[in-house]
C-alpha positions in Angstrom: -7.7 20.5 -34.4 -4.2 22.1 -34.3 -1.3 19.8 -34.4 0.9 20.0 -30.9 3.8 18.1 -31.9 5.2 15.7 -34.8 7.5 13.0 -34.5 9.1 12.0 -38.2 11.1 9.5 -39.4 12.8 9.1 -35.8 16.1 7.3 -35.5 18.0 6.7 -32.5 20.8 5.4 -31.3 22.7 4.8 -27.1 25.0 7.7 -27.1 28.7 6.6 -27.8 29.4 7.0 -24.3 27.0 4.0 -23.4 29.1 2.0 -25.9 26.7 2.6 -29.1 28.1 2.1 -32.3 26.7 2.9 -35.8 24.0 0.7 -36.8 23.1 0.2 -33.3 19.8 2.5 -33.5 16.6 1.5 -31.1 14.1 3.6 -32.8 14.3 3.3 -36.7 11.7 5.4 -38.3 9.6 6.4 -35.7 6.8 8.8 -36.8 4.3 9.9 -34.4 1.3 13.3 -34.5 -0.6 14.3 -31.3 -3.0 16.6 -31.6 -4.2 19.4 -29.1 -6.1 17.4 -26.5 -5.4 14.2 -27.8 -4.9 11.3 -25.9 -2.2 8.1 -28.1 -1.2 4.9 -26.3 1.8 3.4 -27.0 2.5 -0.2 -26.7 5.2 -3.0 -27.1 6.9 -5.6 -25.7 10.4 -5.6 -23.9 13.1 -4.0 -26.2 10.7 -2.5 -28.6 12.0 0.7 -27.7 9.2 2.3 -25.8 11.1 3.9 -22.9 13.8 4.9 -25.4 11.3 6.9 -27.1 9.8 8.7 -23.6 14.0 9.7 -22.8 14.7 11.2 -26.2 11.7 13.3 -26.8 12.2 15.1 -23.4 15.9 15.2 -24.9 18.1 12.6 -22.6 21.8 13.0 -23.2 21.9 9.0 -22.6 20.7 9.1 -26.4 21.4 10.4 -29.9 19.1 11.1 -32.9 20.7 10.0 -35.5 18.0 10.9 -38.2 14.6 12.2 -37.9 13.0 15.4 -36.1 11.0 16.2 -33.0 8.8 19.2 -33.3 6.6 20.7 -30.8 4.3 24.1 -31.2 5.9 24.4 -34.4 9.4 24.9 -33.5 12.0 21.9 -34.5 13.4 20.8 -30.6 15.3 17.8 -32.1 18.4 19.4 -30.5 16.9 21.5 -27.8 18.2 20.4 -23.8 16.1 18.8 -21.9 15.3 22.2 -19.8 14.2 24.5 -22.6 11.9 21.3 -23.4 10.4 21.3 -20.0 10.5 25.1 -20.0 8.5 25.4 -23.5 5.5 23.2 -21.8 7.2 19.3 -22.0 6.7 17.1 -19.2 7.9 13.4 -19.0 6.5 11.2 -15.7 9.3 8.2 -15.1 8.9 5.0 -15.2 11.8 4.5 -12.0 11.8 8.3 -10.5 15.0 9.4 -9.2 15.5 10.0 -5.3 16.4 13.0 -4.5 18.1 13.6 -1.1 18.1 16.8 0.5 15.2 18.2 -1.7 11.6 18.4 -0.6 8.8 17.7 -3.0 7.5 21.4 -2.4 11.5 22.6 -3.1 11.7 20.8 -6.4 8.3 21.9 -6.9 8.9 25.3 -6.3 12.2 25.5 -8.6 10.2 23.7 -11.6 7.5 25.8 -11.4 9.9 29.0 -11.6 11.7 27.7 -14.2 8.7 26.6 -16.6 6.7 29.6 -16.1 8.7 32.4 -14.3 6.1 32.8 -11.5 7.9 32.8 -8.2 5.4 31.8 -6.1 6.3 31.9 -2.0 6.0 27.9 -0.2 2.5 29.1 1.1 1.4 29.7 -2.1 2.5 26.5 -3.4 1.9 24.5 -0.1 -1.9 25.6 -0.9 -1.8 24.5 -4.3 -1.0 21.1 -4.3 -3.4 20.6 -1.0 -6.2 20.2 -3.2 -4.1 17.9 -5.6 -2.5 15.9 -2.6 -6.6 15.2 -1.4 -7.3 14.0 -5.0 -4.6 12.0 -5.1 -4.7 10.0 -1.6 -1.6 11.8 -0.5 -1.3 12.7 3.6 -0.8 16.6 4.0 3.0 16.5 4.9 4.0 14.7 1.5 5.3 17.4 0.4 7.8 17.8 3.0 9.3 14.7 2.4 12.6 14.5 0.3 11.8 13.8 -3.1 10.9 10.3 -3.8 13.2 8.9 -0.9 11.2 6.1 0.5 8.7 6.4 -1.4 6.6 3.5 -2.5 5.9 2.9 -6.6 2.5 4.5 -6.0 3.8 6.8 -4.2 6.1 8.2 -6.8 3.6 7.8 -9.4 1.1 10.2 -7.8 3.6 12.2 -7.4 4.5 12.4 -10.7 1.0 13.0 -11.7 0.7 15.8 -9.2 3.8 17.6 -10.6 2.0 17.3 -13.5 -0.7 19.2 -12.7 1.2 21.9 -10.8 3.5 22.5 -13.9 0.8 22.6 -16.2 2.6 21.2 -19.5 1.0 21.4 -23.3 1.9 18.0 -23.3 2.6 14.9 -20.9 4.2 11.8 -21.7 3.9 9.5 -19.4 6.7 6.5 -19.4 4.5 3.4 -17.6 3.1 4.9 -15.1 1.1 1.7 -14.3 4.3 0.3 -13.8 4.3 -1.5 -10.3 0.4 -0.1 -9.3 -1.5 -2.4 -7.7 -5.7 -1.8 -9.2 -6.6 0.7 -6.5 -3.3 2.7 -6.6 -3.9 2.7 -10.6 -7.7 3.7 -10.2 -6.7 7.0 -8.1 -3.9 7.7 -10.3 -5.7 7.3 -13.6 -8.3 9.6 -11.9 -5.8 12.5 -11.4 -4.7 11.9 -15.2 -8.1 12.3 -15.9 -8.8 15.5 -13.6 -5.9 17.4 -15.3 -7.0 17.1 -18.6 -10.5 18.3 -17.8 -8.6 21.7 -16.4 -6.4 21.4 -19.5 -8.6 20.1 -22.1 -5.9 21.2 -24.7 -3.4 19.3 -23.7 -1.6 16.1 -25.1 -0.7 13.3 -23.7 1.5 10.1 -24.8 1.1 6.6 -22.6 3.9 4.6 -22.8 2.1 1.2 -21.5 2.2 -2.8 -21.1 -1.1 -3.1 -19.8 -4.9 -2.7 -21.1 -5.7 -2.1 -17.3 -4.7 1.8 -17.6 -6.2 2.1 -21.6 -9.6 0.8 -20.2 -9.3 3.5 -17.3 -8.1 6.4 -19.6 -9.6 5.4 -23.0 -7.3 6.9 -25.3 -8.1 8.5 -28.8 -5.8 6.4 -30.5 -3.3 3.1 -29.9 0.0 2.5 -31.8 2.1 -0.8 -31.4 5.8 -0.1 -31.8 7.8 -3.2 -32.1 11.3 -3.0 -33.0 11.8 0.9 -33.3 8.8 1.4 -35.7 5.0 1.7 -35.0 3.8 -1.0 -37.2 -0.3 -0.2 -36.7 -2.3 2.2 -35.4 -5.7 2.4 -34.1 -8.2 2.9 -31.9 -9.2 0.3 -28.6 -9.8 -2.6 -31.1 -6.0 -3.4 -31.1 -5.6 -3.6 -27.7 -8.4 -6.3 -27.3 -6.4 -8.3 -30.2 -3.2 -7.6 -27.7 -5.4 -9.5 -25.1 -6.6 -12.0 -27.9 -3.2 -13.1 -29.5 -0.2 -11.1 -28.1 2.4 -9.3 -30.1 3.2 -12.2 -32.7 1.4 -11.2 -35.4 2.2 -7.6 -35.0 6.5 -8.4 -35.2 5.5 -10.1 -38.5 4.1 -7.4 -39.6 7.4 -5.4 -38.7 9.6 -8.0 -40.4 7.3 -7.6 -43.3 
């Protein structure tokens, strides 16, 4: 199985603008391999760092690496922009996606698309293309029309995150909580489009960022890493979510203190 990307020895740190100083890293030796067609789950509790790690690899300039690289395909991206990321196959779902005022789903769809792949395809083109994806998603026909994620609900903006997804087509998808704020049937239909991509796209990655067993029991990843305070301090397989369930994160931080 080819290696898709490679996360070593990761340090990172607020930029200086948001007040950072030195010493003041969030991620302190991160080191993480996915696989083509891999599945990893990522959990923690508040402050371990998880959502810091989702921002930097897709390269937010809210954050600096201070030591460590990010390598995807082969090619070092540590300090590639966040656009030739997403235009090299990179995708990052939100966990709080931005409104957008003025801009239709099918507009912002339209300009990612010709940007990631350099296909200019016409709205009717596109419209049809994410029909099919709107009806597997629960999504009424004239989402698409709607300015992006303005008034949206959370499930909403989660399917909609998913469907981007499958429209862009990305080597690999990390997806920042997207359980976040899904009630059990709005989880079911969106773990159901996660799974629906990858069977088109059986190479490709993916990276859950996650709280909850709720979405690992719908998605059943490949392997589960526990990152608590910057680090992932075990690895594994399903077994340590249900010791998650069991006994919580304590004996996991003593581990990290270790």
């Amino acid at each position: 199985m080819s290696q898709l990307f490679h996360v070593d020895g990761l340090h990172v740190r607020p930029t200086t603008e948001q007040g950072a100083l030195p010493g003041d890293d969030i991620l302190r030796g991160l080191s993480l391999e996915v696989n083509a067609g891999e599945i990893h789950a990522i959990m923690g509790p508040n402050g371990s760092g998880k959502s810091t790690l989702g921002s930097t690899l897709l390269g937010s300039p809210e954050y600096e690496v201070t030591a460590g690289t990010i390598t995807f395909q082969g090619d070092d991206v540590t300090d590639w922009p966040t656009e030739e990321r997403a235009k090299a196959g990179m995708f990052l779902a939100f966990q709080y996606p931005q409104e957008i005022p003025g801009v239709s789903v099918i507009q912002f769809l339209r300009a990612a698309l010709s940007a990631r792949k350099g296909v200019e395809l016409s709205v009717l083109e596109l419209r049809l293309a994410t029909m099919e994806w709107m009806k597997r998603l629960g999504m009424d026909s004239s989402f698409v029309d709607r300015y992006l994620n303005e008034g949206f609900s959370g499930g909403e903006k989660k399917r909609n995150e998913i469907m981007q997804m499958a429209i862009l087509e990305p080597e690999l998808a990390i997806l920042d909580e997207t359980d976040s704020g899904l009630d059990i049937d709005a989880l079911r239909i969106v773990a159901q489009g996660i799974r629906e991509v990858r069977e088109e796209r059986p190479g490709m990655g993916v990276v859950l960022i996650t709280h909850y067993q709720r979405l690992l029991d719908e998605i059943q990843p490949d392997h589960v890493h526990i990152l608590v305070d910057g680090r992932i301090v075990q690895s594994g397989g399903m077994e340590l979510v249900e010791e998650l369930e069991r006994n919580g994160y304590d004996a996991f931080k003593s581990t990290a203190g270790a």
